[in-house]
C-alpha positions as CSV (number, residue, x, y, z in Angstrom):
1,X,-22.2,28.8,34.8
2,X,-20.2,27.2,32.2
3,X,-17.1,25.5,32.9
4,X,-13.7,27.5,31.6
5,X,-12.2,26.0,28.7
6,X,-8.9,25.6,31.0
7,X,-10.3,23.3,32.9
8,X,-12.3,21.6,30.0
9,X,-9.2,20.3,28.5
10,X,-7.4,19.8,31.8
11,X,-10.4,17.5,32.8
12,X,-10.2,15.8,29.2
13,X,-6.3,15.4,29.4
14,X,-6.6,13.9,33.3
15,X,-8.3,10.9,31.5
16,X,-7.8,10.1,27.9
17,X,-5.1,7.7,28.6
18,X,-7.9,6.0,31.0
19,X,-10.4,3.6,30.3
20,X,-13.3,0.9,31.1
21,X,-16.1,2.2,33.7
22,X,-17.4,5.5,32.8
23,X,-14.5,7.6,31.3
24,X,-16.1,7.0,27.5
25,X,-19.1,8.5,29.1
26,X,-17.0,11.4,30.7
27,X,-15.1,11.5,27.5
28,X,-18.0,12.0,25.1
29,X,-19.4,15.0,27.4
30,X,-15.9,16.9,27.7
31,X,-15.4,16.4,23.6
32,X,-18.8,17.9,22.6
33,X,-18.5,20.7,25.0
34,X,-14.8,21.4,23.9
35,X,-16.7,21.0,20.3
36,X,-17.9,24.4,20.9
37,X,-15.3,26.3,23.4
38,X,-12.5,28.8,22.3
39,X,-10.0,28.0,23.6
40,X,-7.5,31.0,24.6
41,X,-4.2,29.7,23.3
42,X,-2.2,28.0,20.9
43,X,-0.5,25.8,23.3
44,X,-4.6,24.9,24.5
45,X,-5.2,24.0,20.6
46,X,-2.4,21.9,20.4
47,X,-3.3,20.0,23.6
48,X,-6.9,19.5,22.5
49,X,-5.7,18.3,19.1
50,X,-3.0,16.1,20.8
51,X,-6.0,14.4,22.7
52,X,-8.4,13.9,19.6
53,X,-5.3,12.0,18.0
54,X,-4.9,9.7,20.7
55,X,-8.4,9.1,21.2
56,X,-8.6,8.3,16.9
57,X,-5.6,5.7,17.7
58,X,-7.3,4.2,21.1
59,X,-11.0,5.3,20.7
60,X,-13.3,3.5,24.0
61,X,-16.0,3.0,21.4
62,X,-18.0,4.1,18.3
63,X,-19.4,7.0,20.1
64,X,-16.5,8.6,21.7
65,X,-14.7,7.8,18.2
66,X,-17.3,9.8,16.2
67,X,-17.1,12.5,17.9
68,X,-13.6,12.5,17.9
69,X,-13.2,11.7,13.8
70,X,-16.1,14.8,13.6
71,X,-13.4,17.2,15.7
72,X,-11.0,16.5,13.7
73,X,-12.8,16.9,10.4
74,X,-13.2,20.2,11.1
75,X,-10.6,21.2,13.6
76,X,-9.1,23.8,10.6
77,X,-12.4,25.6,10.6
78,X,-12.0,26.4,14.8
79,X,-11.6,30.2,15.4
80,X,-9.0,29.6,18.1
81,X,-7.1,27.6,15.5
82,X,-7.5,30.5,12.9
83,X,-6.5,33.2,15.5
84,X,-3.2,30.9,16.1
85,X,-2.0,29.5,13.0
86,X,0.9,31.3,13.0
87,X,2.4,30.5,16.5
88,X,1.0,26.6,15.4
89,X,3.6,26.7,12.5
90,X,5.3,23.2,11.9
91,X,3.1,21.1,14.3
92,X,1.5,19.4,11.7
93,X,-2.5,20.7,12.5
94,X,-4.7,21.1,9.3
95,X,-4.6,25.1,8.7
96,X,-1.5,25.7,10.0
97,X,1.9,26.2,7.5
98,X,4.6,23.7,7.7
99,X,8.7,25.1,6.7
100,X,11.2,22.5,6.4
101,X,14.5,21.9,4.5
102,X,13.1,19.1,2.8
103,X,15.0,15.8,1.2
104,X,15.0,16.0,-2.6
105,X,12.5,13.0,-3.7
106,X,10.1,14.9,-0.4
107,X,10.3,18.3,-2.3
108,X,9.5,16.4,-5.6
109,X,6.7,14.5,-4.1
110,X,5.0,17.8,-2.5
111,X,5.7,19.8,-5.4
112,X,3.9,17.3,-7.7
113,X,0.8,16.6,-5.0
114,X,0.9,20.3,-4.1
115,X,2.6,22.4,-6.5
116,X,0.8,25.7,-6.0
117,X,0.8,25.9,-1.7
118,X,4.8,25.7,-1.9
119,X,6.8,28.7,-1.0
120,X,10.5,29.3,-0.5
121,X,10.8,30.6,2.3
122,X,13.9,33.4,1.6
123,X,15.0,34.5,5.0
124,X,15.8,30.8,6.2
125,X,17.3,29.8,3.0
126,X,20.6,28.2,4.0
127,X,22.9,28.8,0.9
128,X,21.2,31.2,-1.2
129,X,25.0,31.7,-3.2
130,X,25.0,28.2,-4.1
131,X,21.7,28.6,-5.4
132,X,22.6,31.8,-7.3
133,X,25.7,30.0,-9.4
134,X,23.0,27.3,-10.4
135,X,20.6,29.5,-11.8
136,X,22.7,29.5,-15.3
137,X,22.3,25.3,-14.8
138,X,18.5,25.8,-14.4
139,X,17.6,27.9,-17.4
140,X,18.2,27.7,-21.1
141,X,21.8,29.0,-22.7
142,X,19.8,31.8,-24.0
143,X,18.7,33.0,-20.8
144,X,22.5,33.5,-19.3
145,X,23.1,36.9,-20.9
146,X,20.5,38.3,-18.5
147,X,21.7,36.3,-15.5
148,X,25.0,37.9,-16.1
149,X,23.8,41.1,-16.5
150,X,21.0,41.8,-14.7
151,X,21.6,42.4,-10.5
152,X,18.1,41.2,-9.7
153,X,17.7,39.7,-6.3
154,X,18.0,35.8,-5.7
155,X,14.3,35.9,-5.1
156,X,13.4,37.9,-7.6
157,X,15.1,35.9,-10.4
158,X,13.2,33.1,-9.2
159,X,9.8,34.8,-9.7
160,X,11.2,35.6,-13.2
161,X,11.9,32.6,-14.5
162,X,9.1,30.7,-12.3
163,X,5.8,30.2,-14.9
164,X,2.8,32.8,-14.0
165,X,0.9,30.0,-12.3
166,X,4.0,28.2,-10.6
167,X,5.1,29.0,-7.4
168,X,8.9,29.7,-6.7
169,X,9.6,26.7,-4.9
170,X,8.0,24.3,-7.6
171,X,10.0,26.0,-10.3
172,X,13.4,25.0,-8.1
173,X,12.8,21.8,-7.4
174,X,11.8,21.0,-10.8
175,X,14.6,22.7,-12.1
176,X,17.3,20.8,-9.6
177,X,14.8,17.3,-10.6
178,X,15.7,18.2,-14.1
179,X,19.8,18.8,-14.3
180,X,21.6,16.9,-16.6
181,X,23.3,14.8,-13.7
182,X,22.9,11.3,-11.6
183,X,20.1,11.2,-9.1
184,X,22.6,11.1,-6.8
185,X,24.0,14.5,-7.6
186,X,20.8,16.1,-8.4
187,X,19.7,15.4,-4.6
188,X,23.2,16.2,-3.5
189,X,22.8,19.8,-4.8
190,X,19.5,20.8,-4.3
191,X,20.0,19.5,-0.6
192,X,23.1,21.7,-0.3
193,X,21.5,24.5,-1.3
194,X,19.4,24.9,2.1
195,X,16.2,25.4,0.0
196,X,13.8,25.9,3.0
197,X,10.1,25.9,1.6
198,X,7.0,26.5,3.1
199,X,4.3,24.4,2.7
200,X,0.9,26.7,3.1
201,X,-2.1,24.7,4.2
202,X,-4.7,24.0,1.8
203,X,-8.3,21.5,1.5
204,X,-6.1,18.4,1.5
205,X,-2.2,19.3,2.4
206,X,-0.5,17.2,4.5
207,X,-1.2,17.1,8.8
208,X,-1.6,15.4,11.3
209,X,-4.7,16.0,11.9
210,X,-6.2,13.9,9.0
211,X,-3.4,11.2,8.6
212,X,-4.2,7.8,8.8
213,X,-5.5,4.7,6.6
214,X,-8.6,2.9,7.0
215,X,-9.0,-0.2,8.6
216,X,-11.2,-3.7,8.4
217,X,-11.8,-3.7,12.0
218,X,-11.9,-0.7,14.9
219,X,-10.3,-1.9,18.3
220,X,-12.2,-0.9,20.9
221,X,-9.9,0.2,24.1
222,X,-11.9,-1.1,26.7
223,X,-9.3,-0.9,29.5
224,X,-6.1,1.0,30.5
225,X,-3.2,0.5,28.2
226,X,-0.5,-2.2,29.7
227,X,2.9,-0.3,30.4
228,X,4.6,-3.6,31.6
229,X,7.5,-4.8,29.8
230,X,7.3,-8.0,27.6
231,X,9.9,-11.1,28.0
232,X,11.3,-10.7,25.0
233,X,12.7,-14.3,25.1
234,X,8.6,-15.4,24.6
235,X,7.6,-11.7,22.9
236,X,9.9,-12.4,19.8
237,X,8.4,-15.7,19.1
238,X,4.8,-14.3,18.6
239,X,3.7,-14.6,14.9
240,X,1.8,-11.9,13.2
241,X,-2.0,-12.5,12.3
242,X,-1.0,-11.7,8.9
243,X,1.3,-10.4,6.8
244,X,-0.1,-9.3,3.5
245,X,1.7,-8.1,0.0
246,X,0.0,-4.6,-1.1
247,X,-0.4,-4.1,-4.8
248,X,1.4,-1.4,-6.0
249,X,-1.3,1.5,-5.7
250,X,-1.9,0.3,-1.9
251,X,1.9,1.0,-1.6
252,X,1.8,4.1,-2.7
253,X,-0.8,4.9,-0.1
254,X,0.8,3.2,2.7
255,X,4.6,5.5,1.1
256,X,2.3,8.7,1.3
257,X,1.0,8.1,4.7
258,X,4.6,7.7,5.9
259,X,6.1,11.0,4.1
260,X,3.3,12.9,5.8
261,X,3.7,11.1,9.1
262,X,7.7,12.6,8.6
263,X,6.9,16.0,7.0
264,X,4.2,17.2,9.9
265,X,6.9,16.3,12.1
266,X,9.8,18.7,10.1
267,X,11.6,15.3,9.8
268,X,12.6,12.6,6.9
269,X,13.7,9.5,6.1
270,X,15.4,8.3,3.3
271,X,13.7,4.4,3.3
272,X,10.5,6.2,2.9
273,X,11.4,9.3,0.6
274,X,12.4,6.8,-1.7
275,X,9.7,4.1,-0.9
276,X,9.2,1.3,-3.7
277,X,5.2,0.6,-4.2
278,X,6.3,-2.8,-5.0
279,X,7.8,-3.9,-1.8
280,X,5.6,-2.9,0.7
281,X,4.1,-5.2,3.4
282,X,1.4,-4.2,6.0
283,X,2.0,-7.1,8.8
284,X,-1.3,-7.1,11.1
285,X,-1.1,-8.1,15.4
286,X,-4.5,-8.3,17.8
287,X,-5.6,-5.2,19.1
288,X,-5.9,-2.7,15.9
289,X,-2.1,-2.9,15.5
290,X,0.2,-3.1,12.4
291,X,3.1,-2.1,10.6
292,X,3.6,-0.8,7.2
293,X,6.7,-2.2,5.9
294,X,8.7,-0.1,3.1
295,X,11.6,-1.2,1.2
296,X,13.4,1.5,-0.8
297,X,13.6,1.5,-4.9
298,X,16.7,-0.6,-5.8
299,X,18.9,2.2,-6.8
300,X,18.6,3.5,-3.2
301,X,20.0,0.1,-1.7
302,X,23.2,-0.1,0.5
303,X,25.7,-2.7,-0.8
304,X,25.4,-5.1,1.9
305,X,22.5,-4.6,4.8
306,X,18.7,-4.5,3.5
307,X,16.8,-1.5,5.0
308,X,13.4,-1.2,5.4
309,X,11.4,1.5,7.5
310,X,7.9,0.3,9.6
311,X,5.6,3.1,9.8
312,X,3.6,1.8,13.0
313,X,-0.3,2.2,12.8
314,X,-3.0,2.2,15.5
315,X,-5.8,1.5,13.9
316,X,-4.9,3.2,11.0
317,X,-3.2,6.3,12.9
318,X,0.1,6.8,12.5
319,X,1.8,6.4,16.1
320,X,5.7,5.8,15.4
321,X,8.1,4.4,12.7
322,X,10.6,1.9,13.0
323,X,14.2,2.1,10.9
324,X,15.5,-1.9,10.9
325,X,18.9,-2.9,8.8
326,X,18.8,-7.0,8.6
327,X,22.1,-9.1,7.6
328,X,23.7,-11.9,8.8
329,X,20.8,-13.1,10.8
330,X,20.8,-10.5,12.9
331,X,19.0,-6.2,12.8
332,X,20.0,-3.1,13.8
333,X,16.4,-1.6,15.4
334,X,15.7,2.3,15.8
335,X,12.2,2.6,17.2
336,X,10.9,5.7,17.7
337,X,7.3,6.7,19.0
338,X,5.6,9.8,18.2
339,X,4.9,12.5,21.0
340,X,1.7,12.3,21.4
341,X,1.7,8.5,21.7
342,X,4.3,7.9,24.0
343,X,3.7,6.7,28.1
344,X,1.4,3.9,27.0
345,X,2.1,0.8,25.5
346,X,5.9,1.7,24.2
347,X,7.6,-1.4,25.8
348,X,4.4,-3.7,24.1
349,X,4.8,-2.1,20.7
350,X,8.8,-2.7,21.3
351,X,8.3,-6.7,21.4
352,X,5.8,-7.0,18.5
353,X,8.5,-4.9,16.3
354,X,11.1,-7.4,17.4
355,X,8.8,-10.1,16.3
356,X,8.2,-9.1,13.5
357,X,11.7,-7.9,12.0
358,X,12.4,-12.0,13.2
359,X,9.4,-12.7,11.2
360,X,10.5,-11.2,8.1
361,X,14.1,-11.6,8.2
362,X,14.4,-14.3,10.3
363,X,17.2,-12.9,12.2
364,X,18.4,-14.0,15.5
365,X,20.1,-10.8,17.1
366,X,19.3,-7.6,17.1
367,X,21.6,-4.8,18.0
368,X,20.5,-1.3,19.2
369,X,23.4,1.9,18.2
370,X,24.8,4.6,20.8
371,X,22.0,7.1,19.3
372,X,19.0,5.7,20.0
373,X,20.3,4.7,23.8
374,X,21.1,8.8,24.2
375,X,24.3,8.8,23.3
376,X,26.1,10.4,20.5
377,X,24.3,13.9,21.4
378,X,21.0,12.5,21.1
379,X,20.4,14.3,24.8
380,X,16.3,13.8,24.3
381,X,16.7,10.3,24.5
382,X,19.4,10.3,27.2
383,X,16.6,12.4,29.3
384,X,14.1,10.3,28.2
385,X,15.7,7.3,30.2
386,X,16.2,5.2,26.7
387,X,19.2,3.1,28.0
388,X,17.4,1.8,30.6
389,X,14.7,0.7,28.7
390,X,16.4,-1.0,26.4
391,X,18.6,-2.6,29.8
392,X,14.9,-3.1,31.3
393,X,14.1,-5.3,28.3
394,X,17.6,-7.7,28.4
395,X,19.9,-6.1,25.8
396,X,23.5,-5.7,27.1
397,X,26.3,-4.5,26.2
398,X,30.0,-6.3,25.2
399,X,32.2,-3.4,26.4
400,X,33.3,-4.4,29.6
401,X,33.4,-1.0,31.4
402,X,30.1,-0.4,30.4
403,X,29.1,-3.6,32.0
404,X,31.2,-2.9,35.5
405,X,29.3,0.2,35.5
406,X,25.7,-0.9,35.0
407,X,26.1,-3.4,37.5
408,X,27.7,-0.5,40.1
409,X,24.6,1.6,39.2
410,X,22.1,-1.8,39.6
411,X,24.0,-2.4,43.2
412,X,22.9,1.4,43.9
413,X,18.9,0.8,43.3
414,X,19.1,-2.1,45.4
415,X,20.7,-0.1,48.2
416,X,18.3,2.8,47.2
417,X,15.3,2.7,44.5
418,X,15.3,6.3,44.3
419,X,18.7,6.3,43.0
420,X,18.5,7.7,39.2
421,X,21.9,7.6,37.4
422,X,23.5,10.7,36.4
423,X,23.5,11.9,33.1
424,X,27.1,12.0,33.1
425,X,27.0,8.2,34.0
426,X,24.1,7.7,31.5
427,X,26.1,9.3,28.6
428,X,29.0,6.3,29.6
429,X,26.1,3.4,29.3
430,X,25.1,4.9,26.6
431,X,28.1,5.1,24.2
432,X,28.6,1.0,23.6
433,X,26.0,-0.6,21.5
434,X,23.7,-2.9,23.0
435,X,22.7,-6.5,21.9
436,X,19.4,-9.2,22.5
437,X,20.6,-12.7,21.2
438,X,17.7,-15.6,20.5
439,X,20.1,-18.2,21.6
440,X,23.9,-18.1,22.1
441,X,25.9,-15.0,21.5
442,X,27.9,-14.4,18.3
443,X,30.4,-12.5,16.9
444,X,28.6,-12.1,12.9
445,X,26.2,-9.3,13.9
446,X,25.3,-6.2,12.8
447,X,26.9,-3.9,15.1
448,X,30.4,-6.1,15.6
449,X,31.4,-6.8,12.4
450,X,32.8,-3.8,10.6
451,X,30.8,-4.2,7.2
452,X,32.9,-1.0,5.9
453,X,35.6,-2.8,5.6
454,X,34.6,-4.8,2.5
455,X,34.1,-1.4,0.8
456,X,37.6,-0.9,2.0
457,X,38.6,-3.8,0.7
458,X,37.6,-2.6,-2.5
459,X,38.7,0.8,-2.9
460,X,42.4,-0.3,-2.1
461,X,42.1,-3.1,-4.8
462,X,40.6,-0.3,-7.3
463,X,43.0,2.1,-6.4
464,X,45.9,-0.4,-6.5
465,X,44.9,-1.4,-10.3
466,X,43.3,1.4,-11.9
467,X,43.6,4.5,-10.1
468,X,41.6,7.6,-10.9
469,X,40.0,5.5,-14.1
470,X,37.1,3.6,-12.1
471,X,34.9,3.2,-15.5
472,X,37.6,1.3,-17.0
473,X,38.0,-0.2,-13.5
474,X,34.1,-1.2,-13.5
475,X,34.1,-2.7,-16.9
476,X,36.6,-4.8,-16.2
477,X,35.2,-6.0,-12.8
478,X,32.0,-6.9,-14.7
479,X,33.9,-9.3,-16.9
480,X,36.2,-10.8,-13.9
481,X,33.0,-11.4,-11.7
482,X,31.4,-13.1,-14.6
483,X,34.2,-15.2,-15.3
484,X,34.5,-16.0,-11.3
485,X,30.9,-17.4,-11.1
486,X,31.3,-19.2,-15.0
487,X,28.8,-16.9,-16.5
488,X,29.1,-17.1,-20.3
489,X,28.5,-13.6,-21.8
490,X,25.2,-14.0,-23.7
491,X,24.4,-12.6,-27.4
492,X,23.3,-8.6,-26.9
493,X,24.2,-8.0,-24.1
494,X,26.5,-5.8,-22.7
495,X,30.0,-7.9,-21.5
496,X,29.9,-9.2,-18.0
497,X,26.5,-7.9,-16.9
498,X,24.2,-9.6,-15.2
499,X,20.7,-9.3,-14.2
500,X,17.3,-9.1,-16.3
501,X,15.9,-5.5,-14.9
502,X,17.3,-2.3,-14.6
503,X,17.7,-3.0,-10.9
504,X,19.8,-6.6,-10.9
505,X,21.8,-5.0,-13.6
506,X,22.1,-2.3,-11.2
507,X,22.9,-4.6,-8.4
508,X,25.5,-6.5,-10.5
509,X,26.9,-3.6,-11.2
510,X,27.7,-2.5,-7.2
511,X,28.3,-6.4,-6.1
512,X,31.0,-6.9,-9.5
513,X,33.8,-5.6,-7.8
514,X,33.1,-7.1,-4.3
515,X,33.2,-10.4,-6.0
516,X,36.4,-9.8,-7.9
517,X,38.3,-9.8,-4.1
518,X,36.4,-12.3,-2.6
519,X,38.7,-14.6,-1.1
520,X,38.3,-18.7,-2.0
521,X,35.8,-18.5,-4.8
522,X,37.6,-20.6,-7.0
523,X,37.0,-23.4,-4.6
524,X,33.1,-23.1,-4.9
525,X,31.2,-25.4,-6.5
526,X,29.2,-24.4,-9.3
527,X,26.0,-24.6,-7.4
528,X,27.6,-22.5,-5.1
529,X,28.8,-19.7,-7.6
530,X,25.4,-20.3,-9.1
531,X,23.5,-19.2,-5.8
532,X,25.6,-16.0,-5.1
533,X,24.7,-14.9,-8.8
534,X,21.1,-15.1,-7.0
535,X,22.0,-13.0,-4.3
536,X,23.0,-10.4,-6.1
537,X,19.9,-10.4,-8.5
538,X,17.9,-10.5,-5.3
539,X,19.4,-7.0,-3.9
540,X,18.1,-5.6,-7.2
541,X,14.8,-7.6,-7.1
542,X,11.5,-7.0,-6.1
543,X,12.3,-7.7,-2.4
544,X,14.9,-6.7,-0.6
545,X,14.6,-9.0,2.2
546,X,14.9,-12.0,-0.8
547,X,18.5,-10.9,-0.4
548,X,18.7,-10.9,3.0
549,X,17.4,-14.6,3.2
550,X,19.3,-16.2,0.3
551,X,23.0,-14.3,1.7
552,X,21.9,-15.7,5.5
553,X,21.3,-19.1,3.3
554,X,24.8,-18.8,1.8
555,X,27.9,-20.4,4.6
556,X,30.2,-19.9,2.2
557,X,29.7,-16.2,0.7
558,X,28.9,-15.2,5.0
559,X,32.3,-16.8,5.6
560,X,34.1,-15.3,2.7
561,X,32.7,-11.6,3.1
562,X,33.9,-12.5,7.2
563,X,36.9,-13.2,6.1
564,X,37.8,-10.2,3.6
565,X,36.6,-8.0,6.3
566,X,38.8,-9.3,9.2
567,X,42.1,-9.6,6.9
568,X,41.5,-5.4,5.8
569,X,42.4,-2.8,8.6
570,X,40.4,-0.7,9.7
């Protein structure tokens, strides 16, 4: 009598997190019979799907990872997954739709790569009147008299003005990618608008299921995945095997792989929407592990901090992401891990992301924001036990009642290891930032000084001098920053800008009127004046993290900007 397909997979999931001895040989036999089983519902397809992806990311060997890689080659062809598509929407499978309020440059992306499987979905739309005084932006002047006239439907003007082989969502974004307007406020309104689209699965549409890059070398999990928690003191100081500059197509591989990793997940991420090909890294550890480091384009910077997003691999599969903001020798790490990934080696992955942002930016400190401890209504991670991880692992915090309470609850598991903190008391820890310091404590960190305040800084000079006129006000800041740093205005070029591409003119442009209230830069020496002139081309050059090194390199721009921050209020 054949087993029942319940038990299959419940003998499958009982040990594909184990390893060595004869699970790969258990393994193998519980794939190829769950190869050819129905399986009675969707929540049984996702579980079986779930385990193939882990067992792509942490195969025992070739055999077990052949069989695996064969599943999911043709896991949209199952008749269980056929006869639950619909209940499988937005978990990322291959046959199964996806519907998602999508970032601008995501919707732009899709609708390029996938024009024709895009669909708005009309009953979720969020702001269909917002939509509906566009239209007359979207069309041709000689197509208002109809819109004015004519009391079609929101979704049936759409259809009318779409093409005959365009879909209704590719006509929209197009449409909003095409207004006469800044990037900036194209994205602003076609994200306001609540466009909800579905994404219908098609022969190579985004999932899950088929994500992933390939690799030089397989790594063969040959025993059971190590849960303990590195010493970060030793952990940080670990150097990558490599870390090696893609060409530009690479990076547009490595950008796609970490849009889809975000779309099958109904999530996005700015750093990767708007992903530059030419500043991606993929940095390489031991055991079939890496990162894929992006940098956004340089008109998607922030002023000060440099931003980069890790999309973590496994060999090759897609197991996390990493958001890290570097400045002042010191990063601000959100680390998230992926569902289906998540019980093994978290705390390992934790210290080789740590090691690498101190690679890369050679920070220092590292601070870790309310959010991703639980707090700030992020109640998954509160559940999830994230502040003690992070305490676990030697971060702290500076407020001092969140200190007198951590030790109160520490005093409680030594009376009583069963104790578990309540969430209430959990929500408390988890309200402070926390901080890991590579040496002594300081004060110039992400996290403690308030960076805003130079922006502050900034608007009250603008608004003190020029008021509502902030073209005239940026014209003139070009000029005063030139003269600041003794630039000559050269012959054809436009006065007071600096910068030789469209992103260090860019980057002059933002950093102008920072330098213009920068206090002591008369008393810097010309070599001094010289090198912040670099740091600003380097926040619109091909690097980002160029900037972050040559303003960590700079005392005297890190005291100045330390300085105009402390004397503006908050």
């Amino acid at each position: 009598m054949n087993p029942a397909p319940g038990h299959l997979l419940r003998d499958l999931e009982s040990i594909h997190h184990a390893f060595g001895g004869r699970h790969a040989e258990r393994k193998l036999a519980l794939l190829r019979q769950l190869q050819k089983t129905r399986l009675r519902s969707a929540d049984a397809v996702l579980r079986l799907h779930e385990a193939l992806c882990f067992l792509r990311a942490y195969p025992d060997g070739p055999a077990v990872l052949a069989q695996v890689e064969r599943m999911l080659r043709t896991f949209h062809r199952r008749e269980d997954l056929q006869a639950h598509a619909d209940a499988l929407q937005d978990s990322g499978i291959a046959g199964t739709p996806i519907v998602y309020s999508f970032y601008a440059p995501t919707a732009e992306w899709l609708a390029r790569r996938w024009p024709k499987q895009l669909k708005v979905d009309w009953s979720e739309i969020e702001q269909p009147q917002l939509v509906e005084h566009l239209l007359p932006m979207l069309v041709l002047e000689a197509e208002i008299p109809a819109l004015d006239e004519w009391a079609f439907d929101l979704d049936a003007w759409v259809r009318e003005l779409a093409g005959p082989h365009e879909s209704d969502a590719s006509f929209l974004i197009r449409r909003f990618a095409a207004l006469p307007a800044s990037a900036e406020i194209r994205q602003l309104l076609f994200e306001d608008s609540g466009i909800t689209i579905r994404l219908k699965p098609g022969r190579d549409t985004p999932s899950r299921t088929a994500a992933g890059v390939p690799v030089r070398r397989v790594h063969w999990q040959r025993a059971d995945l190590s849960g303990a928690r590195p010493d970060l003191a030793t952990a940080i100081h670990h150097r990558p095997l490599s870390v090696r500059p893609m060409s530009v197509s690479k990076g547009e591989q490595l950008i796609d792989q970490a849009r889809i990793a975000m779309a099958t997940r109904s999530r996005d991420l700015d750093v990767f929407a708007y992903g530059d090909p030419r500043d991606v890294r993929l940095v390489e550890w031991e055991d079939g592990l890496s990162f894929a480091v992006i940098g956004a384009v340089p008109e998607r910077r922030l002023l000060l901090e440099a931003v980069y997003g890790f999309l973590t691999l496994k060999n090759g599969v897609p197991i996390g992401y990493v958001l890290n903001s570097a400045l002042y020798g010191s990063a601000e790490i959100a680390y998230n891990v992926f569902d289906t990934y998540r019980g093994g080696e978290a705390a390992h992955i934790y210290g080789r992301v740590l090691a690498t942002v101190r690679h890369l930016f050679h920070v220092d400190a590292f601070t870790i924001f309310p959010y991703q401890l639980g707090g700030h209504g992020n109640d998954e991670g509160l559940a999830s036990g994230a502040w003690w991880f992070y305490q676990k692992l030697g971060f702290r915090a500076r407020d001092r009642a969140v200190l007198s309470l951590m030790r109160s609850e520490l005093r409680k598991i030594r009376h009583d290891p069963r104790h578990r903190s309540s969430p209430s008391t959990l929500r408390t820890l988890a309200e402070e930032n926390v901080y890991y310091y590579d040496g002594p404590s300081r004060e110039d960190v992400i996290g403690i000084l308030p960076l805003a305040n130079a922006g502050l800084a900034v608007t009250r000079e603008m608004a003190r001098r020029f008021g509502s006129d902030r073209e005239a006000a940026l014209e003139a800041c070009r000029l005063e920053a030139a003269a600041r740093l003794g630039i000559a205005p050269s012959r054809g070029r436009r006065a007071g800008v600096v910068g030789s591409s469209p992103g260090e003119r860019r980057a002059w442009d933002r950093w102008a009127p920072l330098v213009t209230v920068l206090p002591g830069l008369d008393r810097w020496s010309r070599a001094e004046k010289r090198a912040l002139v670099e740091v600003i081309r380097a926040k619109g050059g091909r690097r980002e993290s160029e900037f972050v090194h040559r303003f960590d390199r700079h005392r005297k721009l890190r005291a100045a900007l330390r300085r105009l921050i402390a004397r503006t209020a908050d």
